[in-house]
C-alpha positions as CSV (number, residue, x, y, z in Angstrom):
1,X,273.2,152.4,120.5
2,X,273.6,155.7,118.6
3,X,275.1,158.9,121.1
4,X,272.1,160.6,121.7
5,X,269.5,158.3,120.3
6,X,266.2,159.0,122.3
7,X,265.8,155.2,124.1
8,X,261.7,155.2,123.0
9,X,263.2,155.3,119.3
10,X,266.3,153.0,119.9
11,X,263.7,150.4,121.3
12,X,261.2,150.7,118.1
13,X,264.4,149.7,116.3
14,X,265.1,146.3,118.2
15,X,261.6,145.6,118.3
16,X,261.3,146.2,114.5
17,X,264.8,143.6,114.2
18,X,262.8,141.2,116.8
19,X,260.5,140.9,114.6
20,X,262.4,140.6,111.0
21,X,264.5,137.7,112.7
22,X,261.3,136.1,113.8
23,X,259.5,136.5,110.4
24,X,262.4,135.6,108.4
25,X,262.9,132.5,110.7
26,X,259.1,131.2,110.3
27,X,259.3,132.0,106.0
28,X,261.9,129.1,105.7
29,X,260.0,125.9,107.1
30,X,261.9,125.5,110.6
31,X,262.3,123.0,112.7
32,X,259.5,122.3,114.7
33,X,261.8,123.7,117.9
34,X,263.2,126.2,116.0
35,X,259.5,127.2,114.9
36,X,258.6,127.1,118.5
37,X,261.3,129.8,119.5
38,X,260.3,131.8,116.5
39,X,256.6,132.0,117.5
40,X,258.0,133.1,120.9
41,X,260.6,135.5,119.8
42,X,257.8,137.4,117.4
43,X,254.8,136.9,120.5
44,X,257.2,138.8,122.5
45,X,258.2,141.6,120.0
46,X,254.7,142.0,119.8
47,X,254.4,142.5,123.6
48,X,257.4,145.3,123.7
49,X,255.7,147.0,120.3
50,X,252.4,147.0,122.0
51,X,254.4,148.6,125.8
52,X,256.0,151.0,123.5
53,X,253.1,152.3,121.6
54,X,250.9,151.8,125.2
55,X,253.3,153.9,126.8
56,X,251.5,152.3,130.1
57,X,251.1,149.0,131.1
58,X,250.7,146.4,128.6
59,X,248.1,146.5,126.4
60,X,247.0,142.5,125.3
61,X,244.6,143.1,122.4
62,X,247.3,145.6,120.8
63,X,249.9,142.7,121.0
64,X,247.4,140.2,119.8
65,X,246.8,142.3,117.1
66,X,250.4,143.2,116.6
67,X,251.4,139.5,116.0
68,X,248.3,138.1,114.0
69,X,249.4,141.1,111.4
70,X,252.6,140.2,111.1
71,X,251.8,136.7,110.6
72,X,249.8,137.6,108.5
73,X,253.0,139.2,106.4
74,X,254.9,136.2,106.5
75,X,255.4,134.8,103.3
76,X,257.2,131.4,102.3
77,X,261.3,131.1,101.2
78,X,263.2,133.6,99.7
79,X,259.4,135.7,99.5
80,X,259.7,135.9,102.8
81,X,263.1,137.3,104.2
82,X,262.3,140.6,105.5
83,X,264.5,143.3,104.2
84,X,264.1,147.2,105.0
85,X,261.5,149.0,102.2
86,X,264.1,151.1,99.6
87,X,262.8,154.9,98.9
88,X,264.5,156.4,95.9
89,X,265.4,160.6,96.2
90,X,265.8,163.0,93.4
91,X,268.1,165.5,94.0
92,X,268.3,168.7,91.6
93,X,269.3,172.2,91.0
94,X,268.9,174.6,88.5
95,X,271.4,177.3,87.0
96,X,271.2,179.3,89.8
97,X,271.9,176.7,92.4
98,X,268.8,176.5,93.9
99,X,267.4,173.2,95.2
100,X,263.8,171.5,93.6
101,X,261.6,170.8,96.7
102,X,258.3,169.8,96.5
103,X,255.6,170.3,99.5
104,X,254.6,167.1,100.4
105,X,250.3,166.5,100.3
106,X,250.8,163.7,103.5
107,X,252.8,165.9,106.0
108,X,252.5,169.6,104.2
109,X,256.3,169.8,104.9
110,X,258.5,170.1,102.2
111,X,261.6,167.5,101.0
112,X,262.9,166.9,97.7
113,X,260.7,164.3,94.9
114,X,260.8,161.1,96.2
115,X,258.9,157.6,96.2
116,X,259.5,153.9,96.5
117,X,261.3,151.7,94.6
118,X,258.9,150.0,92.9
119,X,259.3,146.1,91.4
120,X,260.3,146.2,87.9
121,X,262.1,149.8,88.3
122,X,265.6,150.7,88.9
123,X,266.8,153.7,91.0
124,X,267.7,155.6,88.3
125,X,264.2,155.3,86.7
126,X,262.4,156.1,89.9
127,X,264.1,159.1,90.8
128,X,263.5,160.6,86.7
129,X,259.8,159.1,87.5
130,X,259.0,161.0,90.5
131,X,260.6,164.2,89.9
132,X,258.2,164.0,86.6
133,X,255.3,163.1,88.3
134,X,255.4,165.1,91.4
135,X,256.7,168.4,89.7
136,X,256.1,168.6,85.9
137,X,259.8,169.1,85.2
138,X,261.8,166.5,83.1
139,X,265.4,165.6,84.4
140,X,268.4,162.9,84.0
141,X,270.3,160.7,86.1
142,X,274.2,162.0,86.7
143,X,275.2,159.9,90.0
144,X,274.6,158.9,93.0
145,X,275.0,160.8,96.1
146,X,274.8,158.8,99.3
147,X,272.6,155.9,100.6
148,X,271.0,157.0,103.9
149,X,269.8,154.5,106.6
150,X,266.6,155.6,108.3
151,X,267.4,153.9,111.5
152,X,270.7,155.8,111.6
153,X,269.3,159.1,110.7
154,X,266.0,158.3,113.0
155,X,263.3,158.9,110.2
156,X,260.0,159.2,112.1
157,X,258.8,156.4,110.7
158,X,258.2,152.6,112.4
159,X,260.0,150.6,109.8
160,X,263.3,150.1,108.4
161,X,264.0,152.4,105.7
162,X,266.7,152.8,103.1
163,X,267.1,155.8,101.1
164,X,268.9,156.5,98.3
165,X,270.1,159.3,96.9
166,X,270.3,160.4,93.4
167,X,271.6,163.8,92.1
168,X,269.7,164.6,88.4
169,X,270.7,167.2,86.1
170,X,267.9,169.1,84.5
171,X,266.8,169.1,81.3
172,X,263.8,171.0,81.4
173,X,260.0,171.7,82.0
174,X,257.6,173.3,83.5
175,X,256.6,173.5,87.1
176,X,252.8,171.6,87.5
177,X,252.8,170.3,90.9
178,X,250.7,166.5,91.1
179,X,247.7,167.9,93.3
180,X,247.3,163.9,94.3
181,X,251.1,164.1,95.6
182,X,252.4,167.5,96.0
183,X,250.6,171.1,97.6
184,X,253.2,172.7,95.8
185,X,257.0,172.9,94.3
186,X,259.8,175.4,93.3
187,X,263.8,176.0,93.6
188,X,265.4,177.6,96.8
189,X,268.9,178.4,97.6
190,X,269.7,177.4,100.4
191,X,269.2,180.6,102.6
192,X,266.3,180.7,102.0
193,X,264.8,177.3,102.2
194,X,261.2,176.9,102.8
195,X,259.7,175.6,106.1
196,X,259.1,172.7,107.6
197,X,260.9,170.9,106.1
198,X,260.6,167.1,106.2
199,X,262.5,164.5,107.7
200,X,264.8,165.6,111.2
201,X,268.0,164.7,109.7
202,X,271.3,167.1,108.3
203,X,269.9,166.3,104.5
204,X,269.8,169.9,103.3
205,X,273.8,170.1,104.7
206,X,274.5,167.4,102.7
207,X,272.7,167.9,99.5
208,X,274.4,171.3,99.2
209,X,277.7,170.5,99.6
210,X,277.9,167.2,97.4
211,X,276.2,170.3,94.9
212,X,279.4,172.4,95.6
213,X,281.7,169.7,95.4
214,X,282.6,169.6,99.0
215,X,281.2,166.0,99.8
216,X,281.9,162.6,98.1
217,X,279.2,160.1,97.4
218,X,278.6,158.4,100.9
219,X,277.0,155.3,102.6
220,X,275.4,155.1,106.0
């Protein structure tokens, strides 16, 4: 477990792995014992995500409902192997070394473009994509930064995440904000960031100095 990992959060996170193991087990075909410990082993990650979310005692109808979705998710082979869902992050400044954030429209708190990797796209493309479509301006991949690992970083979110990181030269544009995606955009430096900002994790430290120089490219 993580130093100072609250142990609601650290739990999500087994239960989440509970229940990859036990979809992943049931997509390849097992053994008719081996299916029976899978069904058991996703049963009772369905009971501890249904305690956790209950906070009281257990709460039947939210496991039941817990497990038939996620058999409902299991899908056959190779299809099937549960894997953690890959955002893609645009990182870019301008001349003056201010950073592009965009206010997100889901949590009104502001983070830099970003969106899901998307079948069919690469990393590169997706981060030139969203900073397009969420903020008018038109940039170009230069490297990566870092990969982050939500678990690691505790995203608030109740699935494994992967993000990575992209820093983008740009090339130019104008500032339209997607009204669908975005309440609005612009370039901070970084004393004077806007707020909130999204996401409870040291990003903004690390964005800045990789911009300076002062951080290599890094993996979680």
């Amino acid at each position: 477990m993580t130093h100072g990992v609250d142990i609601t959060s650290q739990l999500a996170v087994w239960v989440d792995s509970l229940r990859a193991i036990a979809q992943t087990g049931l997509a390849f075909d097992p053994h008719a014992y081996d299916r029976e410990r899978y069904d058991a082993l996703l049963r009772l990650a369905a009971e501890m995500g249904a305690a956790i979310n209950g906070r009281a005692a257990l709460d039947t109808a939210l496991a039941a409902d817990l497990e038939s979705q996620w058999r409902a998710e299991i899908k056959s082979g190779v299809a099937g192997y549960v894997t953690p869902k890959v955002g893609v992050g645009a990182i870019v400044f301008n001349e003056r070394d201010e950073l592009l954030l965009v206010k997100r429209a889901d949590s009104q708190k502001w983070l830099y473009p970003t969106g899901w990797l998307d079948v069919g796209c690469t990393p590169a493309e997706t981060a030139v994509k969203e900073v397009q479509e969420e903020t008018g301006l038109t940039v170009e991949v230069d490297r990566l930064m870092g990969v982050y690992d939500g678990h690691r970083r505790q995203y608030p979110i109740n699935f494994h995440m992967i993000s990575v990181m992209i820093y983008c030269r740009l090339l130019g544009g104008e500032l339209h904000p997607n009204p669908v995606e975005t309440l609005g955009a612009g370039f901070f430096p970084s004393d004077r960031l806007p707020g909130p900002l999204h996401l409870d994790c040291p990003w903004v430290d690390d964005v800045f100095r990789f911009h300076r120089g002062q951080r290599d490219p890094f993996v979680d």
